[in-house]
C-alpha positions in Angstrom: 0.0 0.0 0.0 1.2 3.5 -0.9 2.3 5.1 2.1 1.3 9.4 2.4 4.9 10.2 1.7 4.6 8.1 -1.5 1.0 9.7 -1.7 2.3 13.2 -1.5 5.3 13.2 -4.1 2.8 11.4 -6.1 1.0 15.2 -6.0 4.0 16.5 -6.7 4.5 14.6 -9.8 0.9 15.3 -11.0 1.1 19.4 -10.0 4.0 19.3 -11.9 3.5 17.4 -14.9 0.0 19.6 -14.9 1.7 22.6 -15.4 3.8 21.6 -17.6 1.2 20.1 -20.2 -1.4 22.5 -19.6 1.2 25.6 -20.3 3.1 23.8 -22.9 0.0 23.0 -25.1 -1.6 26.0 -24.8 1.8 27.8 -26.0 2.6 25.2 -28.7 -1.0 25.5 -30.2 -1.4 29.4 -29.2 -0.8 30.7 -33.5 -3.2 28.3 -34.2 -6.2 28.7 -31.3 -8.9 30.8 -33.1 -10.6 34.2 -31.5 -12.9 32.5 -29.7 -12.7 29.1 -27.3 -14.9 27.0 -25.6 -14.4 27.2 -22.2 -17.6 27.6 -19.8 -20.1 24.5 -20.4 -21.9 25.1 -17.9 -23.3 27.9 -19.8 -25.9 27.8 -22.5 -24.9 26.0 -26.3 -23.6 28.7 -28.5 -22.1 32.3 -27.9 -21.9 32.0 -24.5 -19.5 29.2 -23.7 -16.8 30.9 -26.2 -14.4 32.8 -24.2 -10.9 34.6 -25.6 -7.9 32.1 -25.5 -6.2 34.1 -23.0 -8.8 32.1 -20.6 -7.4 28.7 -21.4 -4.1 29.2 -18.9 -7.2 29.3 -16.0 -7.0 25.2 -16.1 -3.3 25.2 -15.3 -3.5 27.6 -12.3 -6.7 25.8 -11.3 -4.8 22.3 -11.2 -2.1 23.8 -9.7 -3.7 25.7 -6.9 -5.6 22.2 -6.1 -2.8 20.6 -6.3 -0.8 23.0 -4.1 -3.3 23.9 -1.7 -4.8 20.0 -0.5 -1.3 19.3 -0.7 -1.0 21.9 2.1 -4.4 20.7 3.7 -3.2 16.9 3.6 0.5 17.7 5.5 -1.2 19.4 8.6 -4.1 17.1 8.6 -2.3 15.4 12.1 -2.7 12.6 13.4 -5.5 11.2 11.0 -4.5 8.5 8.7 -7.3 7.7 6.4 -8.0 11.7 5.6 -4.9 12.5 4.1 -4.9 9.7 2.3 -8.6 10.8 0.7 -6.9 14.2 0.5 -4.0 13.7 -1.6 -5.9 11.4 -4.3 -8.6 13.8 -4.9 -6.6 16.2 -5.5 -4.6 14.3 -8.4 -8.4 13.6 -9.5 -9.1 17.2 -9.9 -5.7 17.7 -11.6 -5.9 15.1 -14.5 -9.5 15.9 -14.7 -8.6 19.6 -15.1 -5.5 18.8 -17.4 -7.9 16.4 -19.9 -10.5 18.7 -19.8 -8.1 21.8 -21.1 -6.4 18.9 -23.2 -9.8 17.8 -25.1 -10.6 22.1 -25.7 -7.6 22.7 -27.5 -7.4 19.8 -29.8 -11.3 20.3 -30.9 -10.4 24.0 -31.7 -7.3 23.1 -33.5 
């Protein structure tokens, strides 16, 4: 079983590689992005889910700040052993979700 150290540079490795793939493709694919992406789906089909491409580095600092932050949360969670545990995988959820999410945008616009 993984223990929370292992857990934890684990998060480490997925707020890292994150950052890396979310900037990276949105700068190798920035010439080619169009005016207008896709970015709030929660919002109603049509003009109102496109948003400037200048919005799409708001999934990197997102993952990261996850990432970073229940990182944090999962380090001073004491003497509990089960919590940090929940903790540090949700938050690599929430990152590769995130990261796949921005991932899937860019290659339908491109």
């Amino acid at each position: 079983m993984l223990t929370l150290e292992k857990l934890a540079l684990w998060n480490w490795r997925v707020v890292t590689a994150g950052v890396v793939v979310g900037v990276g493709l949105v700068a190798m694919y920035w010439r080619s992005l169009p005016p207008e992406v896709p970015l709030l789906y929660s919002r109603p089909w049509g003009q109102d889910q496109l948003v400037s491409p200048y919005f799409l580095i708001i999934a990197p600092v997102f993952s990261t700040t996850v990432g970073v932050l229940l990182g944090w949360v999962a380090n001073k969670s004491g003497e509990e052993k089960l919590l940090p545990i929940i903790i540090l995988v949700s938050s690599m959820v929430v990152q590769i979700i995130t990261i796949l999410g921005l991932v899937r945008i860019v290659m339908l616009v491109v």
